[in-house]
C-alpha positions, 0 to 999 in steps of 0.5 A: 353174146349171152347177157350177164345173169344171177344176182352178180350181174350188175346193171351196169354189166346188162346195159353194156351187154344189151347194148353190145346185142342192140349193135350186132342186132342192127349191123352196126360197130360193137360198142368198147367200153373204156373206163374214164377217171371221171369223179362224180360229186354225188358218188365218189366211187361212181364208175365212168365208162367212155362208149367208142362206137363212131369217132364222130359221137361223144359217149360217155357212162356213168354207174352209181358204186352199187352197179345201176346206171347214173348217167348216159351222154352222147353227143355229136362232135359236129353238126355233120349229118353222119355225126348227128345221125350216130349221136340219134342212133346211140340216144334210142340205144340209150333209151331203151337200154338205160333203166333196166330196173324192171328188167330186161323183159320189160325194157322198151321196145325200139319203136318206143326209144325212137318216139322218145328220142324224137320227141326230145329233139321236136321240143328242143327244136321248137323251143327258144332255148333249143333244148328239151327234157322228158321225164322217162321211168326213174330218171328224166332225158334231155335233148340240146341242139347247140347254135351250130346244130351239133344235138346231144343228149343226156339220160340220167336216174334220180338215184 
């Protein structure tokens, strides 16, 4: 799949098409993206995209109206090893894919987003409330493990 290019490419567009290479590149389901009628209170106009890629993982997407990413959200539907192993997959997905401000180019390396995403839930873990936050390029990333186990996680842009 060829990456969306010139000036009328969003990067809204990029994230769903390099999100759909990280999917072929690792042998695993190709993401669909299904619009949702979600109504942001900070944008009105805000665009929300459900990700299906694994039944047992709750994905969601959120664009600002003028084409950068607001928000990314997955979580795991049960405490199930499977389901929590997508939900961390889709984490380091979403990490390396969601600020891509700099640039495609420059966008992190997968080691990275795992170093990441596994720091997030080491801190949660560790932590009373068992729940975590990073501050990660221009927006923070949070990782929260619910009495039964079941993890999520949230990245999200300042604006």
């Amino acid at each position: 799949m060829l990456l969306p290019t010139a000036a009328h490419a969003t990067k809204c567009d990029q994230f769903k098409a390099v999100m759909i290479e990280d999917a072929a590149a690792h042998q695993q389901p190709s993401p669909k993206f299904q619009p949702t009628h979600i109504q942001m209170p900070a944008d009105a106009d805000s665009q929300s995209i459900e990700i299906l890629m694994f039944d047992d993982v709750r994905v969601t997407f959120t664009c600002w109206s003028y084409g950068w990413p607001m928000s990314f959200r997955a979580e795991a539907k049960s405490g199930d090893p499977v389901s929590i192993s997508h939900a961390m997959l889709l984490a380091a997905m979403g990490l390396r894919n969601f600020f891509l401000g700099n640039g495609i180019e420059n966008r992190p390396e997968w080691q990275e987003a795992i170093g990441t995403r596994d720091e997030l839930i080491e801190r949660a873990k560790s932590s009373d409330a068992k729940k975590s936050e990073l501050r990660v390029e221009d927006g923070w990333a949070s990782c929260v493990i619910n009495p039964a186990g079941v993890m999520s996680f949230e990245i999200w842009s300042v604006g």
